[in-house]
Each structure stands twice: as structure tokens, then as C-alpha cells.
LUMSE-891694 format. One record per residue (C-alpha): x, y, z; residue in one letter. Coordinates in nm, 4 decimals. Example, Ala and Ser with C-alpha at 12.3 -4.5 7.8 and 13.67 -1.06 7.14 Angstrom:
% residues 2
<pt><x>1.2300</x><y>-0.4500</y><z>0.7800</z><r>A</r></pt>
<pt><x>1.3670</x><y>-0.1060</y><z>0.7140</z><r>S</r></pt>
This chain:
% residues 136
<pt><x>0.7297</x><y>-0.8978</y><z>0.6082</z><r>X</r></pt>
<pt><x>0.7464</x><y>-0.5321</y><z>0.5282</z><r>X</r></pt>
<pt><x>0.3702</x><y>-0.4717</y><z>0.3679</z><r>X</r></pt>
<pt><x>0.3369</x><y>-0.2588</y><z>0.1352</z><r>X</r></pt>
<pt><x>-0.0546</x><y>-0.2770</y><z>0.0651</z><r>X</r></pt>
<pt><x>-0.2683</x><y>-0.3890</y><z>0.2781</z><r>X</r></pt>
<pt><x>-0.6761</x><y>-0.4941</y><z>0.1603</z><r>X</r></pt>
<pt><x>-0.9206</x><y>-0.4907</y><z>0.4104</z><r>X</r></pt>
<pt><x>-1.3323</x><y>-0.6832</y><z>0.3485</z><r>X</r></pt>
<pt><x>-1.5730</x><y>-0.7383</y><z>0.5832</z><r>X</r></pt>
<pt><x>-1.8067</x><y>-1.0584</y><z>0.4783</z><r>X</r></pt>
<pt><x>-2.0909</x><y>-1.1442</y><z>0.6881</z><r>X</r></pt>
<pt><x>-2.1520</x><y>-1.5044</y><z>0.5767</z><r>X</r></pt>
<pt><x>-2.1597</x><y>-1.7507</y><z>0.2885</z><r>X</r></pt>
<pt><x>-2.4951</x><y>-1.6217</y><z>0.2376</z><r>X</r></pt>
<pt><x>-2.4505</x><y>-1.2500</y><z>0.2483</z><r>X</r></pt>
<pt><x>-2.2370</x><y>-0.9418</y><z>0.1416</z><r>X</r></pt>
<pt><x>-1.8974</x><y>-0.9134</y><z>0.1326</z><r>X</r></pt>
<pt><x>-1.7572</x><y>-0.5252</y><z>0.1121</z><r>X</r></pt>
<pt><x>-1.4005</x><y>-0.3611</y><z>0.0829</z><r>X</r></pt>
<pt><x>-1.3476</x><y>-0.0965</y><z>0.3211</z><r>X</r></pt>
<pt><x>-1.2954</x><y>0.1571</y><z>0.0166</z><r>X</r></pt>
<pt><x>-1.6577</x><y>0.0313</y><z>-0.1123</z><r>X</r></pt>
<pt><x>-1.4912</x><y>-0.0756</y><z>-0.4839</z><r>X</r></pt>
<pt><x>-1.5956</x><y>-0.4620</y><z>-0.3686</z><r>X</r></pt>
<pt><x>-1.9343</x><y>-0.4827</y><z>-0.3198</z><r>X</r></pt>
<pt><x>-2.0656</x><y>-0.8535</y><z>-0.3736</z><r>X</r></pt>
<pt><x>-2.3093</x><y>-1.0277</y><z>-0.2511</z><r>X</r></pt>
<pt><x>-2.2863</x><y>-1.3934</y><z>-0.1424</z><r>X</r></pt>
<pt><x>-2.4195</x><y>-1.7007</y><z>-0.2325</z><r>X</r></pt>
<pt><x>-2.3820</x><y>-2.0874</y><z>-0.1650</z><r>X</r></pt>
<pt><x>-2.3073</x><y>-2.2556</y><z>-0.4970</z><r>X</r></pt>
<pt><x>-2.5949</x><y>-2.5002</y><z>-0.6024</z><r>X</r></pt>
<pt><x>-2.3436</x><y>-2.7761</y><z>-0.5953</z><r>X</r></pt>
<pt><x>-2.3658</x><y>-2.7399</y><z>-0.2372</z><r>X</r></pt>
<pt><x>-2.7134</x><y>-2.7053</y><z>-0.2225</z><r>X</r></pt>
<pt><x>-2.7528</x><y>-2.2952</y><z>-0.2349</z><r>X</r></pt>
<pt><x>-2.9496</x><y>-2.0693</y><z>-0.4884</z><r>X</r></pt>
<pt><x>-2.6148</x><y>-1.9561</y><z>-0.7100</z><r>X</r></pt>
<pt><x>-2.7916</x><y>-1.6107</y><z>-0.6411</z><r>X</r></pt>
<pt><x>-2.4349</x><y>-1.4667</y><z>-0.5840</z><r>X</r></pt>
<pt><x>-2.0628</x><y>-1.5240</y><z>-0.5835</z><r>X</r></pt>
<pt><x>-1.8465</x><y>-1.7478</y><z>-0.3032</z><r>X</r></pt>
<pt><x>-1.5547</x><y>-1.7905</y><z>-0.1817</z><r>X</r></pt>
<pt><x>-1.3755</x><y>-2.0156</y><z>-0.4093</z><r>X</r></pt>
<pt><x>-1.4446</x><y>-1.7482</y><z>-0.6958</z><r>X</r></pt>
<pt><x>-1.3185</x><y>-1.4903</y><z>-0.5036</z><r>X</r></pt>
<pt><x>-1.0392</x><y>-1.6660</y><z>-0.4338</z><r>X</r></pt>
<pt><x>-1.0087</x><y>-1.8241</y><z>-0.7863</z><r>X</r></pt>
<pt><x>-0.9843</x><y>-1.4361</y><z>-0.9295</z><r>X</r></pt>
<pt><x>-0.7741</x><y>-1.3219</y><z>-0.7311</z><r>X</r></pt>
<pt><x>-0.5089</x><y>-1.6147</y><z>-0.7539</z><r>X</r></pt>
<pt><x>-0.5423</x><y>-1.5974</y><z>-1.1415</z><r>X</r></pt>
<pt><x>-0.4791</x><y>-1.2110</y><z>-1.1611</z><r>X</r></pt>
<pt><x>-0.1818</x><y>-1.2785</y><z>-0.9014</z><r>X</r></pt>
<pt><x>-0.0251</x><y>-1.5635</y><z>-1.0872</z><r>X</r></pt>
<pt><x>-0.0761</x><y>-1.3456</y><z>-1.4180</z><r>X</r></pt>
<pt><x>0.1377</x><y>-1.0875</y><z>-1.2486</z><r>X</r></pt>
<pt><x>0.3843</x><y>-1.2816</y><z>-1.1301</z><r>X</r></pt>
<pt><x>0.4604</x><y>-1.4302</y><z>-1.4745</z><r>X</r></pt>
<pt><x>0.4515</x><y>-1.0079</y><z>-1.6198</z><r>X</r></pt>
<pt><x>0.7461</x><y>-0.9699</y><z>-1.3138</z><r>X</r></pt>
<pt><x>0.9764</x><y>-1.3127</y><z>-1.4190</z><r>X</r></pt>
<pt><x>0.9076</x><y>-1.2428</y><z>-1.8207</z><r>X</r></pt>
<pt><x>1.0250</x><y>-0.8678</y><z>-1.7757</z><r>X</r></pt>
<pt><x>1.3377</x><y>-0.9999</y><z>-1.5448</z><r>X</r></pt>
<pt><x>1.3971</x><y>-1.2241</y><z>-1.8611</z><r>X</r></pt>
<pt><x>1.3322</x><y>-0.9846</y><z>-2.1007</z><r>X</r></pt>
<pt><x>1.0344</x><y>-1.2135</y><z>-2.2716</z><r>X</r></pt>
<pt><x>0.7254</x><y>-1.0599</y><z>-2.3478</z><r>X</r></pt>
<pt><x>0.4342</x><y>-1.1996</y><z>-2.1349</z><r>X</r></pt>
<pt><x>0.1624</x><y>-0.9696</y><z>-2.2394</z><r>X</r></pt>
<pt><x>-0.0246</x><y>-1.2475</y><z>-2.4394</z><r>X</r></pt>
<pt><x>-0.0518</x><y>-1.4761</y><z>-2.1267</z><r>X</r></pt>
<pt><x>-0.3694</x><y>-1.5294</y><z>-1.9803</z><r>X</r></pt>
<pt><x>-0.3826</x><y>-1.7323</y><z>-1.6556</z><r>X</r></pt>
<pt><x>-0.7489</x><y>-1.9373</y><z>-1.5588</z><r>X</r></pt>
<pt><x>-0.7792</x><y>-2.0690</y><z>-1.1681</z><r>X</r></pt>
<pt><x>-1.0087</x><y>-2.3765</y><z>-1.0545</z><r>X</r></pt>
<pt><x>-1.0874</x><y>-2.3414</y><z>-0.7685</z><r>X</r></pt>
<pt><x>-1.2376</x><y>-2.6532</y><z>-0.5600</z><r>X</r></pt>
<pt><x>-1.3958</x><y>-2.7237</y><z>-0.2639</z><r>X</r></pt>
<pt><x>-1.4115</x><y>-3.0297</y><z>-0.1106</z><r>X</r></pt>
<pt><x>-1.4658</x><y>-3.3032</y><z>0.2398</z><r>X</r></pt>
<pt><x>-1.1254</x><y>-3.3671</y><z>0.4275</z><r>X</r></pt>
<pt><x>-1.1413</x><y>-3.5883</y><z>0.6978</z><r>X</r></pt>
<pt><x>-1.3937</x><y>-3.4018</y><z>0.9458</z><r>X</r></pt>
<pt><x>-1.3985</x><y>-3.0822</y><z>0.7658</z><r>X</r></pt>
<pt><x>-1.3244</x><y>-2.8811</y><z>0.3793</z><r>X</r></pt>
<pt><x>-1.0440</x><y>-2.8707</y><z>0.2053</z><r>X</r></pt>
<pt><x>-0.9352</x><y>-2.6677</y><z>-0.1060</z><r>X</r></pt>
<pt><x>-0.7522</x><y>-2.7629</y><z>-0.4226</z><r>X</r></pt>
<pt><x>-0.6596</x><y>-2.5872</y><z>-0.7175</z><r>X</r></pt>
<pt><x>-0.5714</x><y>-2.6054</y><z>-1.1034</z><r>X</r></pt>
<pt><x>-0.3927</x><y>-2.3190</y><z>-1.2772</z><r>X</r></pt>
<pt><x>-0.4523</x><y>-2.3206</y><z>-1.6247</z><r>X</r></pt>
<pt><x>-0.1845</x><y>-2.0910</y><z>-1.7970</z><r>X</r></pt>
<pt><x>-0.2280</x><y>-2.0327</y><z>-2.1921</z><r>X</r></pt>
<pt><x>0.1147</x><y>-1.9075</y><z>-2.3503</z><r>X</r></pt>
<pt><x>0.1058</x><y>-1.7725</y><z>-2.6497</z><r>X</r></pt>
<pt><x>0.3503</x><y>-2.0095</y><z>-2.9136</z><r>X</r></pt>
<pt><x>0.6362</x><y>-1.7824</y><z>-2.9178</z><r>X</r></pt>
<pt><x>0.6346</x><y>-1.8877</y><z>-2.5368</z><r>X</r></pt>
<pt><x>0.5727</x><y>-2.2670</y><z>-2.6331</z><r>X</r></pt>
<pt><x>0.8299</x><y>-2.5196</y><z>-2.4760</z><r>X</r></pt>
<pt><x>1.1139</x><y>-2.4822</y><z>-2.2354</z><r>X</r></pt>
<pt><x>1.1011</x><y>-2.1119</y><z>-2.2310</z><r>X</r></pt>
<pt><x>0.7081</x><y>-2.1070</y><z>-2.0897</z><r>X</r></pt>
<pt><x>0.7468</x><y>-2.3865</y><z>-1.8827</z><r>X</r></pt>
<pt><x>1.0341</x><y>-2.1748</y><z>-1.7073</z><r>X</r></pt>
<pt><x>0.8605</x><y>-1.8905</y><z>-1.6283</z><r>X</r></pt>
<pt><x>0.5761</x><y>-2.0326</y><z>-1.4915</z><r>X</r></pt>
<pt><x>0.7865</x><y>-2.2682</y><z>-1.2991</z><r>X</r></pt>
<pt><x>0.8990</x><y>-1.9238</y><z>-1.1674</z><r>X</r></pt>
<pt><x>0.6243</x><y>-1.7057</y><z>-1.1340</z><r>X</r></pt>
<pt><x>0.4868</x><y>-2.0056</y><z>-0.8911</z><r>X</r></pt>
<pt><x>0.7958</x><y>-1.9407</y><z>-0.6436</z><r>X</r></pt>
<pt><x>0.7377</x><y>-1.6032</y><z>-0.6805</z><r>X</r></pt>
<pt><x>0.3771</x><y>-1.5557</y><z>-0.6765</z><r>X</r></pt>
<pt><x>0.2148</x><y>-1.4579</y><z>-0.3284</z><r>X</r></pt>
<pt><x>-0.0827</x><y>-1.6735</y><z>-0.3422</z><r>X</r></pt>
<pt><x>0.1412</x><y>-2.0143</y><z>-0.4358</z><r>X</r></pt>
<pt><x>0.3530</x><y>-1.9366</y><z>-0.1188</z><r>X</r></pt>
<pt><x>0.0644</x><y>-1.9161</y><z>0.0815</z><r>X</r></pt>
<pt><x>-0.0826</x><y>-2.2528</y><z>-0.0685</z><r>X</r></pt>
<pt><x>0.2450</x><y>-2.4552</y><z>-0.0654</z><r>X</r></pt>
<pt><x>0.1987</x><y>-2.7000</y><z>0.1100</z><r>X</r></pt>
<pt><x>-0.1547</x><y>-2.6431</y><z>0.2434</z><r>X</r></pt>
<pt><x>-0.3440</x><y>-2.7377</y><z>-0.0722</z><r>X</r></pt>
<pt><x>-0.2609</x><y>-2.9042</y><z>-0.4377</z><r>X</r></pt>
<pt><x>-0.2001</x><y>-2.6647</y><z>-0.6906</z><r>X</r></pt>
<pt><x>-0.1646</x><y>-2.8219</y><z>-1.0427</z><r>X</r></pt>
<pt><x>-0.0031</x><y>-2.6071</y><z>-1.3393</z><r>X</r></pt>
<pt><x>-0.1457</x><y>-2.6559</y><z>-1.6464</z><r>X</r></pt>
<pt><x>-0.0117</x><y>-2.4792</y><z>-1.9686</z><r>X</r></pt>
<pt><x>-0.1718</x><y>-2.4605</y><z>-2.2655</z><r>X</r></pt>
């Protein structure tokens, strides 16, 4: 791979800060309470569930501009779980993609059948984790 961008964080725990080396990202961290921590802060598997969304929202802009359909009314919601597998955690997700009607049908379905084998953060997760695509 040839990047083109490369971000760079520095986190120093579940239950601390996490910071971008330009300083935009500035977050501290929390444990969920659903795993027994305060909620006093973001995690992980929101960080991971925003950025996935905005990616997969991006990747549908690139494959409805390559097909000439307008995607600008597309709004893209990740779940993000975490979860035991075997001796350790395992993630899962849902993507939840909401097409507006003039997308409704076989034309939707295709792009975001498309934008998944196109979109960074699906590559990376096929075949690691379930990834569900919803539309709505």
C-alpha cells in the first residue's frame, strides 16, 4: 500500500486520554458502565463506531458519484459491540445505512453492497469480525 494519509494518537489506557499528534483529538477515556466503569468519557468501540460510520458514509459518496446517483441524503449509523470470545474480547458490528426513497430497492442495496468492498474499515474487518448491513 502506497499511503496517502497517515493518523497518528497516543492513548494511555481505557481509563485515560487519548490525543492526536496534531492536538484536534483530545478525548478522554472511560470504561462504559456496562462493563462496570463510570461512563465519565468515551471508549474504544465509539471511537471506532465513528470512525467506521463516517468511512462507510464516504465510501457510498465515492460508488454513488462513479454511478452518477446522488448519495448526499445517506446517513450511515455503526454499532459497535464488545463482547467474551473464548479466553478473550471480540468485536462485532451492525451498519445501519438510511437511504433516502429515491435510493429505495435494488439501486441502494447496490451501492452499499459496494461501498462495503470498497470501504477501508470493511476490508480490515472481513473476516475478523461480523459486520451486518442494515438499510433503512
Amino acid at each position: 500500500m502506497d499511503a496517502l494519509y497517515t493518523a497518528v494518537a497516543t492513548a494511555n489506557g481505557r481509563e485515560g486520554r487519548t490525543v492526536s499528534s496534531d492536538g484536534r483529538l483530545d478525548l478522554a477515556l472511560a470504561m462504559p458502565p456496562a462493563l462496570g466503569g463510570n461512563g465519565e468519557g468515551t471508549n474504544p468501540e465509539q471511537l471506532f463506531a465513528a470512525g467506521y460510520a463516517a468511512c462507510f458514509a464516504s465510501a457510498l459518496g465515492l460508488v454513488g458519484r462513479q454511478a452518477k446517483v446522488d448519495t448526499s441524503e445517506v446517513s450511515v449509523t455503526a454499532e459497535v459491540s464488545i463482547g467474551k470470545d473464548g479466553a478473550g474480547f471480540g468485536l462485532a458490528a451492525v451498519l445501519r445505512v438510511e437511504l433516502p426513497e429515491s435510493l429505495a430497492g435494488e439501486t441502494g442495496a447496490l451501492l452499499v453492497k459496494q461501498a462495503h468492498e470498497v470501504c477501508p474499515y470493511s476490508r480490515a474487518t472481513r473476516g475478523n469480525i461480523d459486520v451486518d448491513l442494515v438499510i433503512e
